[in-house]
Every structure is written in C-alpha cells, then in structure tokens.
C-alpha angles and dihedrals in degrees: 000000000000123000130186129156141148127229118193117227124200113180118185129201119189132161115232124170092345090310133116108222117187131197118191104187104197107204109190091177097251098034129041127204134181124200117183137195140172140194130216121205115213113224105241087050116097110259108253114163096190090058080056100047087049095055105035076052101052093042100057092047095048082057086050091051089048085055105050092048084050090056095043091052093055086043087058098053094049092056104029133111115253111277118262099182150036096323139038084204126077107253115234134186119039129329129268121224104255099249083216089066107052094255 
C-alpha cells in the first residue's frame, strides 16, 4: 500500500559561553520531538565555527533519531504478535549468525 507523508525539520545553532548548542524540532503534523546537541571548543583549538555547527548538529539529531527508534520500538510492541523465540523485543541492527547452526 502506498505511503507518502512530510515531516517538517528546524533545526537551530547558536553560540552561548564559547559553546555551540543545537535544537532539531521534528513536526510530523500530529507529534512534535526535539533532539538537542551541543559542542564545546577547547581554548587552545582554532576557532571554526563551521566544525561547531557540524557537531552541535549531528549531535542533536543523532539524539532525534534515538528518539524516534526508541518510539517505533514501543509502537512494535504494541502491535506485534506474541514472541515465539529468543526475545520478547523486536531485534534491530544487523543479524547474528545463529551459534546452532555453525555460524
């Protein structure tokens, strides 16, 4: 079945006390998150904003992508079938090799 939707990003840098502090607002239309992240320059480093603004970024949406795994977990247990195997939570990330079959 067909799915399309659009989710609206913001994401907002700003220097404060010699550190770079970033905010990413997720607005899926019916749910908001927030993720945030900040970097700190050391001061014997060379000042480049950019390296700053690249970290305090990434890390606040790294913490917006932890939370939306963290979401969708809870949404598939609510919805799964009872677990049969190893787990009662859904396994994500790669495979293992299964030890009982020489892998």
């Amino acid at each position: 079945m067909p799915h399309t939707v659009e989710w609206k990003i913001r994401l907002y840098l700003f220097e404060e006390e010699g550190t770079t502090k970033a905010r990413v607002v997720l607005d899926t239309g019916t749910t908001e998150l927030t993720g945030h992240g900040a970097a700190h320059r050391h001061p014997a480093d060379t000042d480049v904003p950019e390296i700053g603004d690249e970290l305090a970024a990434g890390r606040a949406m790294h913490d917006l992508g932890r939370q939306l795994v963290d979401f969708a977990e809870r949404d598939i247990e609510g919805v799964a079938a009872p677990a049969t195997g190893r787990s009662a939570r859904p396994e994500t990330g790669w495979p293992l090799p299964d030890e009982t079959q020489g892998g």
